[in-house]
C-alpha positions in Angstrom: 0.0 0.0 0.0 1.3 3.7 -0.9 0.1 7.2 -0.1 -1.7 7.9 2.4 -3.5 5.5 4.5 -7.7 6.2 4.1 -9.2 5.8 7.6 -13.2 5.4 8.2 -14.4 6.2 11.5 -18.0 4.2 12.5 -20.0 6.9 14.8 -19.1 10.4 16.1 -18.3 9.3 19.7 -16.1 11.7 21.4 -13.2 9.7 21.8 -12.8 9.8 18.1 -12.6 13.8 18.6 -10.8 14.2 21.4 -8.2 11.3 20.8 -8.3 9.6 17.8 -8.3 12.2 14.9 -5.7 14.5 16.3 -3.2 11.3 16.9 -3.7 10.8 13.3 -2.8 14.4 12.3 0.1 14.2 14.6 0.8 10.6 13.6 1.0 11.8 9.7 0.6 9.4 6.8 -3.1 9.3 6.8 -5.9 10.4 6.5 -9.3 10.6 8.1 -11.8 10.6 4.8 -15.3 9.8 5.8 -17.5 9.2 9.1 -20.8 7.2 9.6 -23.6 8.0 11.6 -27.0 7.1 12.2 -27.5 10.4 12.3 -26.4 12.5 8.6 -26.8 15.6 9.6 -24.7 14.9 13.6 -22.3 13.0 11.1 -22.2 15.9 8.8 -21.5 18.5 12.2 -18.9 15.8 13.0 -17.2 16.1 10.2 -16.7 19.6 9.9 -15.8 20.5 13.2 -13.3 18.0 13.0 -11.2 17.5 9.6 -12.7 14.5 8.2 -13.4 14.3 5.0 -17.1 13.5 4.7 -19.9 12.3 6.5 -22.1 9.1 5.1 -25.3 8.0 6.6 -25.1 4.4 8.4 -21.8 2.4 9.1 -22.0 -0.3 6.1 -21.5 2.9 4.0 -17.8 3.1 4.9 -17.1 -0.6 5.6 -18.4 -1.3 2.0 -16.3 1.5 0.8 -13.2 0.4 -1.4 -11.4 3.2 -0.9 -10.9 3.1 2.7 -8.1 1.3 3.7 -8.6 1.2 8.2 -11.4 1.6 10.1 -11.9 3.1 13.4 -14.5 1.5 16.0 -15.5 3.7 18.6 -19.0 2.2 19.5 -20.5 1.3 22.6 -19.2 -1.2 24.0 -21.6 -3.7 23.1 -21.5 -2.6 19.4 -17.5 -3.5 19.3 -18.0 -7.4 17.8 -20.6 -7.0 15.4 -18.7 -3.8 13.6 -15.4 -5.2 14.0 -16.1 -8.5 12.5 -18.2 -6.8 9.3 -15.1 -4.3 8.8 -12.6 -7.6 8.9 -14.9 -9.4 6.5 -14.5 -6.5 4.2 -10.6 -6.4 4.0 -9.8 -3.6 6.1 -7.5 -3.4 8.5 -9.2 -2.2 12.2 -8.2 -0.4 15.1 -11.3 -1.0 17.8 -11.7 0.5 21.1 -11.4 -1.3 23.9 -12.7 -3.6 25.7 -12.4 -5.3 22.2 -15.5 -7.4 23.4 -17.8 -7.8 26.6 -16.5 -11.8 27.7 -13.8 -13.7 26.4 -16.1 -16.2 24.3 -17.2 -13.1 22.3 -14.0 -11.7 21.6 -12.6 -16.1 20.6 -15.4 -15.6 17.8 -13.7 -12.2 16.6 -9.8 -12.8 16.7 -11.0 -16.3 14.7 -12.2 -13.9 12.2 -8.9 -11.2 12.5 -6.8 -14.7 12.2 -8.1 -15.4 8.6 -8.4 -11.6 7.5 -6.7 -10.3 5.1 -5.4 -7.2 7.2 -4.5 -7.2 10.9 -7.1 -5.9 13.8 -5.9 -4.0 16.9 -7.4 -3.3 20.4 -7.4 0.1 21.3 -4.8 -0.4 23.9 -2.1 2.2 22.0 0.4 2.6 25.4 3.1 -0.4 24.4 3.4 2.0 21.3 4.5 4.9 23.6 8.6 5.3 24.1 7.5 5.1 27.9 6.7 1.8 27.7 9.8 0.8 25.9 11.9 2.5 28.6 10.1 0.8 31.5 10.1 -2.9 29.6 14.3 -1.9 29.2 14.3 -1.3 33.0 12.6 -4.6 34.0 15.3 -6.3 31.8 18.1 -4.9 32.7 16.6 -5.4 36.5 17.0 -1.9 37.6 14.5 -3.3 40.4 15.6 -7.1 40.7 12.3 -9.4 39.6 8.9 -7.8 39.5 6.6 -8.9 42.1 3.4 -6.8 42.0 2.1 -3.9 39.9 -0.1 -1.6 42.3 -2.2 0.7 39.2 -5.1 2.9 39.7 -7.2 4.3 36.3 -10.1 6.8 38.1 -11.8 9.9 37.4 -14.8 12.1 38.2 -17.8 11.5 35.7 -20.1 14.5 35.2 -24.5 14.3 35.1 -25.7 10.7 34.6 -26.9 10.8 30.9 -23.7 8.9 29.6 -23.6 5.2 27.8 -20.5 4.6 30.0 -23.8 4.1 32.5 -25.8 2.0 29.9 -25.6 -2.0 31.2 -27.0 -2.7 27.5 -24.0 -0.9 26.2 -21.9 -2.7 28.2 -21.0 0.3 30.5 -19.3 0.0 33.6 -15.9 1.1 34.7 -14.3 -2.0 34.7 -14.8 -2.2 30.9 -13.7 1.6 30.4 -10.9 1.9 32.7 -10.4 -1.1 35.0 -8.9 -2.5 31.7 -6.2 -0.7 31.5 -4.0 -1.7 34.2 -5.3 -5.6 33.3 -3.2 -5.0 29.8 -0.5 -3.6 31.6 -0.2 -6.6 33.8 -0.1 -9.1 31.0 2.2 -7.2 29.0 5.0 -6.9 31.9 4.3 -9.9 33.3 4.7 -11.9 29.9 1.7 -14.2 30.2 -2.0 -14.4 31.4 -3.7 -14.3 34.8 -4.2 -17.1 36.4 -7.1 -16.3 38.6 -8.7 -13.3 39.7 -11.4 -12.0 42.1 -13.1 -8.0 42.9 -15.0 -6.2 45.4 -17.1 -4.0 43.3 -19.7 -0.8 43.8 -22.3 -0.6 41.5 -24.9 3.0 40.8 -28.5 3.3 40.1 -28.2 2.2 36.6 -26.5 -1.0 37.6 -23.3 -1.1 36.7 -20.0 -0.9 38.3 -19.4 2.7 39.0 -16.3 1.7 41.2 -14.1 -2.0 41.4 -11.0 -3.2 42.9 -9.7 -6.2 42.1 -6.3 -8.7 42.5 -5.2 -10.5 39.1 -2.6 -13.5 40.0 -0.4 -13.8 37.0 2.2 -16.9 37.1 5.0 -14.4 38.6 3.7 -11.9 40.4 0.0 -10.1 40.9 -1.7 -7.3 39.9 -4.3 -5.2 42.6 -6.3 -2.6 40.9 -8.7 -0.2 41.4 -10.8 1.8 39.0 -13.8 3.7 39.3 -16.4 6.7 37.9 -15.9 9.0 41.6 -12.8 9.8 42.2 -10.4 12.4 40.8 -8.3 11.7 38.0 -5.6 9.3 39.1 -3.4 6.8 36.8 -0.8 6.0 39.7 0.9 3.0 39.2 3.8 1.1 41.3 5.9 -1.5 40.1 7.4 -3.1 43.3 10.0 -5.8 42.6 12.9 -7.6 44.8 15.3 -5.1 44.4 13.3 -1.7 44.3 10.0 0.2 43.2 9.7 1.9 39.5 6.4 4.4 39.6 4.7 6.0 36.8 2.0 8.6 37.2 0.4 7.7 34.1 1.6 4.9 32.0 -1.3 4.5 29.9 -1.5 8.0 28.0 1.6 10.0 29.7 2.0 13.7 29.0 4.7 15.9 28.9 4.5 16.7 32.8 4.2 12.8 33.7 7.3 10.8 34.3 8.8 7.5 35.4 10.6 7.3 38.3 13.0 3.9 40.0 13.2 3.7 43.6 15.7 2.4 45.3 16.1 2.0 49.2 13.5 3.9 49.6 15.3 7.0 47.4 15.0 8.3 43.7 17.6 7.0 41.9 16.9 7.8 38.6 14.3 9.9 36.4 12.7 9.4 32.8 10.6 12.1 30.9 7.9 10.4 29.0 9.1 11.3 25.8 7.5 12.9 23.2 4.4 12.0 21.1 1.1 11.0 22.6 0.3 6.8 23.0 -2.2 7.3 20.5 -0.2 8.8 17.6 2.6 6.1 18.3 0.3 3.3 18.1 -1.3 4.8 14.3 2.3 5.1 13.2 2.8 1.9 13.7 -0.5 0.6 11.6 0.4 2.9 8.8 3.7 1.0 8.7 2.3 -2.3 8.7 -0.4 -1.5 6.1 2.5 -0.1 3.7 5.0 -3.1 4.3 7.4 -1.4 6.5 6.6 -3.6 9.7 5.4 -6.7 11.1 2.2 -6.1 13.0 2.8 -5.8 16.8 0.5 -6.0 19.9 -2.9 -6.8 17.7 -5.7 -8.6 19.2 -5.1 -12.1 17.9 -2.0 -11.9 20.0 -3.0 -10.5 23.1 -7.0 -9.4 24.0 -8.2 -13.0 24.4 -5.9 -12.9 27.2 -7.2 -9.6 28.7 -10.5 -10.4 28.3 -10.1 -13.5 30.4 -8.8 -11.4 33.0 -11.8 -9.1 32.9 -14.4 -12.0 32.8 -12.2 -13.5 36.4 -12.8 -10.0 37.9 -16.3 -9.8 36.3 
């Protein structure tokens, strides 16, 4: 594939806005050409506020599209299999918000489908991209704090009114599926393997989901205990405790420019690592638009590593 890489984007969710399309414009090498909706006219308000392209009314519009090479899933939750597996079926490559599905059986039937596709699928977990997560993966190798024994990690913040689908139990709402996820990824990726077993204490609102869990993952060399939740202020804290020291990140999902890394030693700072620069999300598009033009072998996509994550989440579940 040559020129730039054609991207779809299925609804006018506000992640695509806020996260998505300007990690693609930062990213470079694409494009973002067209954007469905249920709605044409929201679609249509979408696109112009935003750079894309043009607005089409319903999603089989841009999956059946030719000329669009990736597609973006930003649906509810509970919308994330269906549209995934009809964008796979039509031979482009997709980049799906997480949770990739709502159990583990679910999300079996779609990375069968991504394993005989033509073009690779990714869950929308875009931090191993990040140079961040390259450092700390160096650190754990070189043992800068002996073998890693726990991962302590925190994903909360305060959610505004009540009219949100991140409430929705249809939808598959719930903050274990929005944000408890993340430090379940991060767990598997430095651990190297899946959890074991699992089990959670959880809170759960009106609309009856969980507004607030905390759970322990027991992975075969160490554990994870997390906590996520819909009432607290932002927090991404996160402590890596191993035999010889501590490494602690204050955001190692989608680090900024004032977050850092820090390794602990004898209970002092011995060293310091800016974050780098680049957002997760622009790192993790660079590295589709190299696959999809033959400069890489794909990395971190779904068949390789969501079936173990959402095993994790259906132990906590």
């Amino acid at each position: 594939m040559s020129g730039a890489i054609r991207w779809g984007v299925l609804g006018t969710a506000g992640i695509a806005a806020r996260a998505f399309l300007p990690a693609l414009r930062e990213a470079g090498g694409g494009t973002a050409a067209v954007v469905a909706g249920r709605d044409l006219s929201r679609a249509e308000e979408f696109a112009a506020r935003n750079g894309v392209g043009r607005a089409v009314h319903g999603y089989e519009a841009v999956i059946e599209d030719p000329s669009i090479d990736a597609v973006y899933v930003p649906l509810p939750n509970a919308l994330h299999a269906p549209w995934t597996i009809a964008a796979l079926e039509a031979g482009k490559a997709v980049l799906c918000e997480k949770p990739l599905c709502l159990t583990a059986a679910e999300a079996g039937d779609v990375i069968e489908v991504a394993r005989r596709s033509a073009r690779p699928l990714w869950e929308a977990f875009v931090f191993p991209f990040h140079p961040q997560t390259a450092r700390l993966r160096d650190l754990l190798a070189e043992g800068a704090i002996g073998d890693l024994r726990e991962i302590w990690s925190t994903f909360h913040f305060t959610m505004e009114g009540t009219e949100n689908i991140r409430l929705d139990a249809a939808l598959g709402g719930g903050a274990l599926y929005d944000v408890g996820c993340y430090p379940v990824r991060l767990a598997q990726l430095l651990f190297g393997g899946d959890a074991v077993a699992g089990h959670a204490v959880v809170v759960k609102g009106e609309a009856g989901v969980d507004i607030e869990t905390a759970g322990l993952l027991e992975f075969g060399t160490g554990r994870l205990m997390m906590s996520c939740g819909f009432d607290l202020p932002f927090t991404t804290y996160t402590r890596l405790v191993g035999t010889g020291g501590e490494i602690r990140l204050s955001n190692p999902f989608h680090p900024g420019p004032d977050d850092g890394l820090e390794v602990w030693r004898e209970g002092r700072l011995a060293e310091r690592h800016e974050p780098g620069e680049g957002t997760a999300f622009s790192w993790g598009i660079r590295h589709i638009h190299e696959v999809l033009r033959g400069e890489a072998e794909p990395r971190h996509t779904a068949a390789d590593d969501s079936l173990g994550t959402a095993r994790a989440l259906d132990m906590l579940r």
